[in-house]
C-alpha positions as CSV (number, residue, x, y, z in Angstrom):
1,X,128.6,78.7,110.6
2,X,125.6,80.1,107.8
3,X,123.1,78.9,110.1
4,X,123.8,80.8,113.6
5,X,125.0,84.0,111.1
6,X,121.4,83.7,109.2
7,X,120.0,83.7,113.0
8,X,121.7,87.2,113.6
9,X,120.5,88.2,110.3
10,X,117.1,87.5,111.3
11,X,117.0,88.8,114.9
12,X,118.9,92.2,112.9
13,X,116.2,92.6,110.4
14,X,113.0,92.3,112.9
15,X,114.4,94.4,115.3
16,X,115.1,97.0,112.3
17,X,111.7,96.2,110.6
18,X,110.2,97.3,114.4
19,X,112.1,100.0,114.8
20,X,111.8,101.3,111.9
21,X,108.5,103.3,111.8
22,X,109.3,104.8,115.1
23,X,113.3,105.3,115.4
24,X,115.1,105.2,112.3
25,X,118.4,105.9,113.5
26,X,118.0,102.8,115.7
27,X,116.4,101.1,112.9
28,X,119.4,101.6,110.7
29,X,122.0,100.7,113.6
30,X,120.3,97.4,113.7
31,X,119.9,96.6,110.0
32,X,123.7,97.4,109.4
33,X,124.8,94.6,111.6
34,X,122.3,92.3,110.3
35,X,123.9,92.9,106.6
36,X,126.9,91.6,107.4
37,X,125.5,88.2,109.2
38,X,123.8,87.7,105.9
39,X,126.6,88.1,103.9
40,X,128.9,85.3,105.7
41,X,125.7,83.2,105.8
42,X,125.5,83.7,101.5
43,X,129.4,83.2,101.5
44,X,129.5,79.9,103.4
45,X,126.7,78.8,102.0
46,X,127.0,78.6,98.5
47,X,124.1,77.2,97.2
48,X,122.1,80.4,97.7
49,X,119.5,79.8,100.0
50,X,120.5,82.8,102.0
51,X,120.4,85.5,99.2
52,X,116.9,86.4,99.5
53,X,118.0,87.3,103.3
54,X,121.0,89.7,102.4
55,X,118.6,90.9,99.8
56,X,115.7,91.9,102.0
57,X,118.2,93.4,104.4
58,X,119.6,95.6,102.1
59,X,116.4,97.0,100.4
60,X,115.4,97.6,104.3
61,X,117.9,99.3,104.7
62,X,117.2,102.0,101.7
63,X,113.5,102.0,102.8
64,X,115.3,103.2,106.1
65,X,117.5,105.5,104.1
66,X,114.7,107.1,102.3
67,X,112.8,107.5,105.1
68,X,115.7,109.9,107.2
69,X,114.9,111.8,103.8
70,X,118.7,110.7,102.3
71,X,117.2,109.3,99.1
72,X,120.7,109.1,97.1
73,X,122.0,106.8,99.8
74,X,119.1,104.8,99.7
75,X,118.6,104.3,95.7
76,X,122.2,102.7,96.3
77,X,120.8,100.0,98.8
78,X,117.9,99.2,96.5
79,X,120.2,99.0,93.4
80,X,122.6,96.9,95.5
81,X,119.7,94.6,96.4
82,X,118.3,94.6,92.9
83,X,121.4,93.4,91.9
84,X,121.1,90.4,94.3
85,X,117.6,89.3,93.3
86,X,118.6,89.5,89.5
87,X,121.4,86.7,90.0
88,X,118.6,84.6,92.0
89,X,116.2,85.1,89.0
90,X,118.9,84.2,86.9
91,X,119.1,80.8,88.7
92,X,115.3,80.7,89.0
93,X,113.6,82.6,86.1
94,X,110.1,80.7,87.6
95,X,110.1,82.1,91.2
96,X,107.4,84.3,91.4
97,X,108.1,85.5,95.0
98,X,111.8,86.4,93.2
99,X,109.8,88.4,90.4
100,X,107.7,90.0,93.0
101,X,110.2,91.1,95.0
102,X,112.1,92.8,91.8
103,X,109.1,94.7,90.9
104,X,108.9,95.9,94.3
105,X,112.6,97.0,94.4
106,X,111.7,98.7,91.2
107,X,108.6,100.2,92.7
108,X,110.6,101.5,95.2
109,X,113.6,102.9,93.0
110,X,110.7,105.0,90.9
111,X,109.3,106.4,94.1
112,X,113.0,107.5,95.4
113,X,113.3,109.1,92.0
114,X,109.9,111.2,92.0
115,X,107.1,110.4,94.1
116,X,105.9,113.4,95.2
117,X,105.1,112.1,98.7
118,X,108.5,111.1,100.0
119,X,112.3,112.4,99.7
120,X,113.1,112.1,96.1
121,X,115.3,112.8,93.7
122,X,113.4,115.0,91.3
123,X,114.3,112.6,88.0
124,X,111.1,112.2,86.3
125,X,112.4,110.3,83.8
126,X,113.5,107.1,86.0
127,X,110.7,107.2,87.5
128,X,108.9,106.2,84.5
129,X,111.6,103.5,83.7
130,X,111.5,102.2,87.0
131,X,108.2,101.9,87.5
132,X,107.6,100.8,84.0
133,X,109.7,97.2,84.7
134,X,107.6,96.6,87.9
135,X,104.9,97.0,85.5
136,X,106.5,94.7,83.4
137,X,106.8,91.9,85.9
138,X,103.5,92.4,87.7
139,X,101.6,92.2,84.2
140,X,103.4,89.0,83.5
141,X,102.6,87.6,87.0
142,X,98.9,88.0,86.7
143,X,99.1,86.7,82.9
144,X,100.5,83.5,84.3
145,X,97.5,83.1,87.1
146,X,94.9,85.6,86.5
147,X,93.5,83.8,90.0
148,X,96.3,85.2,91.8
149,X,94.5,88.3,94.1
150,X,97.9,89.2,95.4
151,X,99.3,89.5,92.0
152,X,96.5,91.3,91.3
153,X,96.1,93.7,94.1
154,X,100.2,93.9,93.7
155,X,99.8,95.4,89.6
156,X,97.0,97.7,91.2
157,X,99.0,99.4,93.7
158,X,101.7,99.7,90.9
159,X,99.1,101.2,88.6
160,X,98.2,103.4,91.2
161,X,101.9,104.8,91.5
162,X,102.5,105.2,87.7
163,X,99.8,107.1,87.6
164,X,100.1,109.4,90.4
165,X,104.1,109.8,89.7
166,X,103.2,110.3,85.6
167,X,101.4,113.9,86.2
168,X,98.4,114.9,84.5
169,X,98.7,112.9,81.4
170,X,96.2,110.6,79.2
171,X,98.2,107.8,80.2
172,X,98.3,108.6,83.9
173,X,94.2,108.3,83.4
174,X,94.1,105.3,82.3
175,X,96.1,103.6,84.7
176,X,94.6,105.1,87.9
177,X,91.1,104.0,86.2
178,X,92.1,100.0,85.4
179,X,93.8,100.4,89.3
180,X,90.6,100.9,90.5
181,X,88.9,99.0,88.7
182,X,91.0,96.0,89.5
183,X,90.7,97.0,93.2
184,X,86.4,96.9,92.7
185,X,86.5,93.5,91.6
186,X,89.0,92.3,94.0
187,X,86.7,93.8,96.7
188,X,83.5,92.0,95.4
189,X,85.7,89.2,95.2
190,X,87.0,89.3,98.9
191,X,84.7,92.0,100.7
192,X,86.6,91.2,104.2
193,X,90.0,91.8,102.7
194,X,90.5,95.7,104.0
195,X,93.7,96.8,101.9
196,X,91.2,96.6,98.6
197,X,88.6,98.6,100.6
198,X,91.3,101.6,102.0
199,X,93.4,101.3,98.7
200,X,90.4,103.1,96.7
């Protein structure tokens, strides 16, 4: 049934999520049988509560991708995944853990296309696009809560790739300055929080 094949989904993706940093072959084994459970667990349940699963399964697997340096096969996973999260923002346009995890798909898809410190794809150009709709959805998070620190630390990290994937340009500046910025007030805000201390 959708409940025992989300289970199998689940034990799938945390053995993959483990593995991943250290054996990415076995990482990728794992996460490919996991796919599958989630997609009978989304087919016999069709309310939808298991798309965020497949979702997260499949953008794994193109973090996976990227990281055995095969960057074409893994822009397909995220696009794939992308596609997933779109239909559950489509049935809720309020879910802010939906819109956060588009803008990190997007995040991801800009960095597979040109981030000069991973396997990329050399295309400059959707980079920019890319990264500029996770800008898009993080600025609109933190509009709607401006108490929100992980939307806030979340549009700084994005800042922080636009500018380091824009080259040497005005705009590049700017955003690598407000990044920082936003990362100096989050760290006055919450001194014991480390990620705002080692993201400046």
């Amino acid at each position: 049934n959708a409940v025992v094949a989300s289970q199998i989904g689940i034990m799938g993706h945390s053995l993959a999520a483990a593995l991943a940093q250290t054996d990415a072959a076995a990482a990728e084994e794992r996460i490919r049988v996991a796919i599958p459970a989630w997609e009978r667990a989304d087919s016999l349940q069709l309310d939808g509560q298991f798309k965020q699963g497949l979702a997260a399964a499949v953008g794994l697997l193109g973090n996976i991708l990227v990281s055995e340096r095969r960057p074409e096969e893994g822009l397909k996973a995220y696009r794939r995944s992308l596609d997933i999260r779109m239909k559950m923002l489509a049935a809720h346009p309020n879910d802010v853990f939906v819109t956060s995890g588009i803008a990190n798909l997007y995040m991801r898809m800009a960095a597979t296309f040109n981030a000069p410190w991973q396997a990329n794809l050399g295309d400059a150009a959707g980079a920019m696009q890319a990264m500029e709709k996770s800008l898009a959805f993080y600025e609109s998070q933190v509009a709607q809560d401006s108490a929100n620190r992980k939307a806030q630390a979340d549009l700084a990290t994005a800042l922080t790739w636009a500018g380091a994937m824009d080259g040497d340009t005005t705009e590049s500046l700017t955003r690598l300055r407000r990044a920082v910025a936003m990362l100096n007030d989050l760290r006055a805000a919450d001194p014991k929080q480390v990620s705002y201390r080692s993201d400046l």
